[in-house]
GUPASE-122588 format. One record per residue (C-alpha): residue number from 1; x negated, y, z negated. Coordinates in steps of 0.5 Angstrom, whole numbers, plus 500, padded with zeros to 3 digits. Example, Ala and Ser with C-alpha at 12.3 -4.5 7.8 and 13.67 -1.06 7.14 Angstrom:
+-----+-----+-----+-----+
! pos !   X !   Y !   Z !
+-----+-----+-----+-----+
!   1 ! 475 ! 491 ! 484 !
!   2 ! 473 ! 498 ! 486 !
+-----+-----+-----+-----+
This chain:
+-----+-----+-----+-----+
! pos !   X !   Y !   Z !
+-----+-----+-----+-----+
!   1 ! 243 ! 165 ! 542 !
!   2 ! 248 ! 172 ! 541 !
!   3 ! 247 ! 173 ! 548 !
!   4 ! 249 ! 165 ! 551 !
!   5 ! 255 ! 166 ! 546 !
!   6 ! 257 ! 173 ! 549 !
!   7 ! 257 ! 170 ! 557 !
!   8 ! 261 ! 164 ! 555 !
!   9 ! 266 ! 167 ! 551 !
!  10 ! 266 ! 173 ! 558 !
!  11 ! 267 ! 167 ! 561 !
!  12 ! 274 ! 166 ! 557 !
!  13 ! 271 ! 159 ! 555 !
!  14 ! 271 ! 160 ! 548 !
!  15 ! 279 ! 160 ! 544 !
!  16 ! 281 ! 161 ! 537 !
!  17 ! 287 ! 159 ! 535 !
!  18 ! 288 ! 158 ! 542 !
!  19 ! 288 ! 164 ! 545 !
!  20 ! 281 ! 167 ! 549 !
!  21 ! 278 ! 172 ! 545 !
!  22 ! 273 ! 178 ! 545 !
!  23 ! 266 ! 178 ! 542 !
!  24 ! 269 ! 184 ! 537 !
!  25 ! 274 ! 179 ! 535 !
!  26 ! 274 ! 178 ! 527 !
!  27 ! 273 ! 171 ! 523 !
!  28 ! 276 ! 171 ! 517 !
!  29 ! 276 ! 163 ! 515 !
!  30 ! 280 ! 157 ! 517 !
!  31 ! 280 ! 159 ! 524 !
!  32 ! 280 ! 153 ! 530 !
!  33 ! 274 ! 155 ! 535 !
!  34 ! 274 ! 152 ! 542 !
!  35 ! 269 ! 151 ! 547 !
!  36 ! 268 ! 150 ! 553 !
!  37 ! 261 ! 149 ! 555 !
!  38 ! 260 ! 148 ! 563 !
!  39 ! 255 ! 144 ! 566 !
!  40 ! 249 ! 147 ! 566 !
!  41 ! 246 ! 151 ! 572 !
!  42 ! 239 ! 150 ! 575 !
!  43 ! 235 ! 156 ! 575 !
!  44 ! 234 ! 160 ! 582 !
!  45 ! 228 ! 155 ! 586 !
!  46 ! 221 ! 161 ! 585 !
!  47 ! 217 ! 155 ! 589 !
!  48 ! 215 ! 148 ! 590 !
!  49 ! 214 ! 145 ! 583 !
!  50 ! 206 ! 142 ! 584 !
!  51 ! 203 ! 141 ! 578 !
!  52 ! 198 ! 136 ! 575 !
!  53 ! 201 ! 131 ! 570 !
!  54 ! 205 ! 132 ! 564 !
!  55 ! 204 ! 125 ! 560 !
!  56 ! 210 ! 124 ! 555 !
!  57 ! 207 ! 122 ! 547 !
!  58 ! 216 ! 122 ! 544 !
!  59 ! 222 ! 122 ! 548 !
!  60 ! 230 ! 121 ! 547 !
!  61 ! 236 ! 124 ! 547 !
!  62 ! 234 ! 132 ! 544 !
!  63 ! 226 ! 132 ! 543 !
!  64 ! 221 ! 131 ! 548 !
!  65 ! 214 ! 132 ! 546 !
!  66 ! 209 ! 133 ! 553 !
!  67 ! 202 ! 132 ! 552 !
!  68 ! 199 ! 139 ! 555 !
!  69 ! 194 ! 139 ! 560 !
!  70 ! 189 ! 146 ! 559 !
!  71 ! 189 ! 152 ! 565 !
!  72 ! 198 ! 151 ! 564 !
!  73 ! 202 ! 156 ! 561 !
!  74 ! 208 ! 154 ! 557 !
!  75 ! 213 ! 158 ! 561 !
!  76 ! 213 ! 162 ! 568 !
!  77 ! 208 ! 167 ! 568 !
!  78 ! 208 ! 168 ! 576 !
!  79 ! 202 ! 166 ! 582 !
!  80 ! 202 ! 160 ! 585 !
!  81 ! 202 ! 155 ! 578 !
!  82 ! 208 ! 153 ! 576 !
!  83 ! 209 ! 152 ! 568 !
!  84 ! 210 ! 147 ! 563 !
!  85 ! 217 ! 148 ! 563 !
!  86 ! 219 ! 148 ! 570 !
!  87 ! 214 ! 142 ! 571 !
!  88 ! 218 ! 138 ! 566 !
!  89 ! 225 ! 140 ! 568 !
!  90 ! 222 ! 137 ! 575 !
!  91 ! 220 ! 131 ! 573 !
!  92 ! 223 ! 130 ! 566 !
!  93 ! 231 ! 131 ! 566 !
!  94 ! 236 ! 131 ! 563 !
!  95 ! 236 ! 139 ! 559 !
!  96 ! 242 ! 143 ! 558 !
!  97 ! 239 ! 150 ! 554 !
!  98 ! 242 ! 157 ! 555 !
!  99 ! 246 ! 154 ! 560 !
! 100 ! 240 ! 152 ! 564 !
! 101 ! 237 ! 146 ! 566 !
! 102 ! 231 ! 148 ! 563 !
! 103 ! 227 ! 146 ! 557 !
! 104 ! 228 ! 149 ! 551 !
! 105 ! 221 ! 152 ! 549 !
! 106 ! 221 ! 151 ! 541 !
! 107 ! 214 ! 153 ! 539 !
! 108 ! 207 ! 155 ! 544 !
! 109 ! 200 ! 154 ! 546 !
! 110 ! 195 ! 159 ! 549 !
! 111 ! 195 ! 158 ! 556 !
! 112 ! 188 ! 154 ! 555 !
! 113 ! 189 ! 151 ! 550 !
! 114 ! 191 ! 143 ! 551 !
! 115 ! 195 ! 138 ! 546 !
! 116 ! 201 ! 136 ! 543 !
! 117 ! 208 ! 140 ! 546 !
! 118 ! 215 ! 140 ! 544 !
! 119 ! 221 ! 141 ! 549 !
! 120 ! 228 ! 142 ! 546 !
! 121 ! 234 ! 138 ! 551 !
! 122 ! 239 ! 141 ! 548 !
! 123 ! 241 ! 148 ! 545 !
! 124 ! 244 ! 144 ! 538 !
! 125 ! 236 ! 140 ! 538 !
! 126 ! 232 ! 148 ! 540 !
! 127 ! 236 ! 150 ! 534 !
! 128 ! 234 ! 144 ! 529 !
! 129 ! 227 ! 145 ! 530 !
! 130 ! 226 ! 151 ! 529 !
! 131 ! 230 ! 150 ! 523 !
! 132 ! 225 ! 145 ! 522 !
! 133 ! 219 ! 150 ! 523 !
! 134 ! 222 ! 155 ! 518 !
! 135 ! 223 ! 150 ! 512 !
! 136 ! 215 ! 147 ! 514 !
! 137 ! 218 ! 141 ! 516 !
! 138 ! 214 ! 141 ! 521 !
! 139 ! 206 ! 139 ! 521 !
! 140 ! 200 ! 141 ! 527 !
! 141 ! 193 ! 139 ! 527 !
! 142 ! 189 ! 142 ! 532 !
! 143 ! 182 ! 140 ! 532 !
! 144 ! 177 ! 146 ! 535 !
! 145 ! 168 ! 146 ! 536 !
! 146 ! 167 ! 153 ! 533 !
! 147 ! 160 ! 156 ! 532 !
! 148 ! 157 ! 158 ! 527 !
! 149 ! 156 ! 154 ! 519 !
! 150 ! 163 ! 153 ! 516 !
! 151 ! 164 ! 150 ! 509 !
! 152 ! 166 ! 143 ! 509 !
! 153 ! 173 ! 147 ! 508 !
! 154 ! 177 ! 153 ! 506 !
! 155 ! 183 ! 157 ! 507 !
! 156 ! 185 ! 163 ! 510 !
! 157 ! 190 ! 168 ! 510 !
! 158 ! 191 ! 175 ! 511 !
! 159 ! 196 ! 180 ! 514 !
! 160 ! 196 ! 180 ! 522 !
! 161 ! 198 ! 184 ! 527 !
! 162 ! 197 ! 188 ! 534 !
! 163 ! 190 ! 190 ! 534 !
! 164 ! 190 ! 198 ! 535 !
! 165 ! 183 ! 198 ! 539 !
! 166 ! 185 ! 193 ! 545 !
! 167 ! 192 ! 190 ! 547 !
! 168 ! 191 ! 184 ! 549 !
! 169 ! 188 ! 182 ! 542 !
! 170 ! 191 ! 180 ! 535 !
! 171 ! 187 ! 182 ! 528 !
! 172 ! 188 ! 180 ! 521 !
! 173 ! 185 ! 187 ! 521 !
! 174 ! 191 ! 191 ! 520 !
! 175 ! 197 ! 193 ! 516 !
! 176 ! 202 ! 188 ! 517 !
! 177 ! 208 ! 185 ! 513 !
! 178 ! 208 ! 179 ! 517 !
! 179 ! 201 ! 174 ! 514 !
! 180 ! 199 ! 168 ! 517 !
! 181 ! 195 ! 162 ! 515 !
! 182 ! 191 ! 156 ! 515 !
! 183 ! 186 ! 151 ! 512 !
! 184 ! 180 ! 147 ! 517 !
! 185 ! 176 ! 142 ! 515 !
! 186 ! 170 ! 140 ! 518 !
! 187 ! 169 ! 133 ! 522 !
! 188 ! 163 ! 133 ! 525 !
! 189 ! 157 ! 138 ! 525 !
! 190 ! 152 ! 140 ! 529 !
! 191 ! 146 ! 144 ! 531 !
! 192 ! 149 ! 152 ! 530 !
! 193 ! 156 ! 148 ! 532 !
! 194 ! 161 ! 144 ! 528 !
! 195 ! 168 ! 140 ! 530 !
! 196 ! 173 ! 143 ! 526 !
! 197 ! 181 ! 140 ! 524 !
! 198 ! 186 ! 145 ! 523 !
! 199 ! 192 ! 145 ! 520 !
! 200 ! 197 ! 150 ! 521 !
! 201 ! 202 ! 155 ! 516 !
! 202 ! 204 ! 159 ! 520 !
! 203 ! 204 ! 160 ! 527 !
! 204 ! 202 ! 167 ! 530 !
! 205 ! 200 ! 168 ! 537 !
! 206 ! 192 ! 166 ! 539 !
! 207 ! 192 ! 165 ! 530 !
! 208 ! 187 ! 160 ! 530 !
! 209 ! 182 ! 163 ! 535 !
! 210 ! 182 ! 169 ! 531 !
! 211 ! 182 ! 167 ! 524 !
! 212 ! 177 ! 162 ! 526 !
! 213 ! 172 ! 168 ! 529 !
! 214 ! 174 ! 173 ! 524 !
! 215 ! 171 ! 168 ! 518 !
! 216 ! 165 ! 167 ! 522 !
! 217 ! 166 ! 161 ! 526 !
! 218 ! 169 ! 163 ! 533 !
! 219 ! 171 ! 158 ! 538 !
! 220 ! 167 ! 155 ! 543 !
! 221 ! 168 ! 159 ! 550 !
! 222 ! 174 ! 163 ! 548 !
! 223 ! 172 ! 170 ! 552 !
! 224 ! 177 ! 174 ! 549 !
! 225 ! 175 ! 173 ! 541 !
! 226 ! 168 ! 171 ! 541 !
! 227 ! 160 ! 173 ! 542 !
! 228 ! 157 ! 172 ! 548 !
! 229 ! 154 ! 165 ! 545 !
! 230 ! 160 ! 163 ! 544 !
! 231 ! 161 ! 163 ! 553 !
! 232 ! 152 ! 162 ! 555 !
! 233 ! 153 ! 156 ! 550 !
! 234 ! 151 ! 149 ! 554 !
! 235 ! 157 ! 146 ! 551 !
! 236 ! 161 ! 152 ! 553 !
! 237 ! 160 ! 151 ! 559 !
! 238 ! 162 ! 143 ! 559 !
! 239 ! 169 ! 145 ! 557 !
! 240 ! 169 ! 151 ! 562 !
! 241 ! 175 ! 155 ! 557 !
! 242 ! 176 ! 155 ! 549 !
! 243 ! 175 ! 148 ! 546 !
! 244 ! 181 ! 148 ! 542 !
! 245 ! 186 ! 141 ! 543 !
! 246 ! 193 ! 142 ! 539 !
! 247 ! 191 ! 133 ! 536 !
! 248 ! 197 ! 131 ! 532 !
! 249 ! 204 ! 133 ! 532 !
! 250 ! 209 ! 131 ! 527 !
! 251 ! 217 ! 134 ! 526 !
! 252 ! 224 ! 130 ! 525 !
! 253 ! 228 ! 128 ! 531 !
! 254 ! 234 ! 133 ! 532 !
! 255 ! 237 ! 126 ! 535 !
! 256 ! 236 ! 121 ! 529 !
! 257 ! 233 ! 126 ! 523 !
! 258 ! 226 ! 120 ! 524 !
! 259 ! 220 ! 123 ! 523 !
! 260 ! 216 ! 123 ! 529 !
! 261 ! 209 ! 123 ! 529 !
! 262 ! 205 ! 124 ! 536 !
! 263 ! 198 ! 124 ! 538 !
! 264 ! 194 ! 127 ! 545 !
! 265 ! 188 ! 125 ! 545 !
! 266 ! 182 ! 129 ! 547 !
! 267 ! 181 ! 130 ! 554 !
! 268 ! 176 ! 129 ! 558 !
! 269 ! 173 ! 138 ! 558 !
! 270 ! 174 ! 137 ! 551 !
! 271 ! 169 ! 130 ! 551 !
! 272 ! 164 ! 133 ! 554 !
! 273 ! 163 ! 139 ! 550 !
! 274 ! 161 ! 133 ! 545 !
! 275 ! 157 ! 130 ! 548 !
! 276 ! 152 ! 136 ! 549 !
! 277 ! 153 ! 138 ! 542 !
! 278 ! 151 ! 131 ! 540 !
! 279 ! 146 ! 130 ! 546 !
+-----+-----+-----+-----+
């Protein structure tokens, strides 16, 4: 990042021609760069890392991909619950991002939401996969139990942004230039309920409980953008949060430019709530 390479050249780490510089310094082309990376720090210890497990879909030299339990957030959020980034850099070392010993987080999933998650453990892998992101490069399927009669399949797209009437909520019901998008196709369906794969064009916060409940078919049990059917619904309760499972992952390796594709399995919560429904 800018602000990484400000400290190391602070540092004096970073030389051009031989010399240390300034970070006003000038490149005019055919200019030797050197740097010099420490080894990276630990972070200040915040509590006793104590977690549930981290089961491991794809591991080597630049990516981790983790499957994600639910009630987890991907990165420190205070309380006594430690995150996903610092159960990782616990249990699965090595990392070197930011001058960290930490894990380079390259994409997100909503705090409740199980599945498929990529780590980067490196900056040079972090900066791969989010070039991998911006070329499409990388393909994520989700599989969700929404309410409702949705077609066999669609697509959705539409302008997203902060919802003006409620901070904690986003909204294809707004002016925006950023868009977002995704297509679903039905699973398996049920009575007033149906399961639902999902693939995702963009990668918006919170995107598919929203376009999902704005097209009519909200996920079951999210509290925050669904009807109360969506919480007093006995498959609801099985699950006990919004039913949504990041299932598949696929991306090239930083390490060996392979495709690496994973899968998490349903967990059980998620199990459950199928069960009811096909009760």
């Amino acid at each position: 990042s800018l602000e990484r390479a400000r400290a190391l050249i602070a540092q004096g780490l970073v030389r051009i021609r031989g010399k240390t510089c300034q970070p006003t310094r000038k490149l005019w082309g055919g200019e030797e760069i050197e740097l010099s990376r420490p080894a990276p720090r630990a972070p200040p210890a915040r509590r006793a890392v104590d977690g549930p497990a981290l089961p491991v879909l794809h591991d080597d030299a630049a990516l981790l991909i983790v499957h994600k339990p639910a009630a987890l957030s991907v990165e420190p959020a205070g309380g006594n619950v430690p995150s996903v980034v610092e159960l990782a850099a616990a249990r699965l070392p090595p990392f070197d991002v930011e001058g960290l010993t930490l894990p380079g987080v390259v994409h997100r999933l909503d705090r409740d939401t199980s599945g498929c998650l990529a780590l980067a453990r490196t900056d040079a892998a972090a900066a791969a996969i989010e070039r991998a992101f911006q070329d499409k490069q990388v393909d994520k399927r989700y599989q969700a139990l929404v309410l409702g009669e949705p077609p066999e399949r669609q697509r959705l797209e539409g302008p997203y942004g902060k919802d003006p009437r409620d901070p904690r909520r986003y909204t294809t019901k707004v002016r925006s230039a950023r868009r977002a998008a995704l297509s679903f196709e039905v699973r398996e369906r049920f009575v007033g309920a149906a399961l639902v794969e999902v693939a995702l064009e963009t990668g918006r916060t919170h995107q598919i409980r929203v376009q999902l409940s704005e097209a009519g078919f909200p996920v079951l049990g999210d509290a925050l953008y669904g009807p109360d059917a969506t919480r007093t619904h006995p498959a609801a309760r099985a699950v006990g949060r919004h039913a949504l499972h990041a299932l598949r992952l696929s991306l090239p390796s930083p390490a060996t430019g392979t495709r690496v594709s994973v899968e998490a399995p349903l967990p059980e919560d998620f199990l459950r709530a199928l069960a009811v429904l096909r009760g």
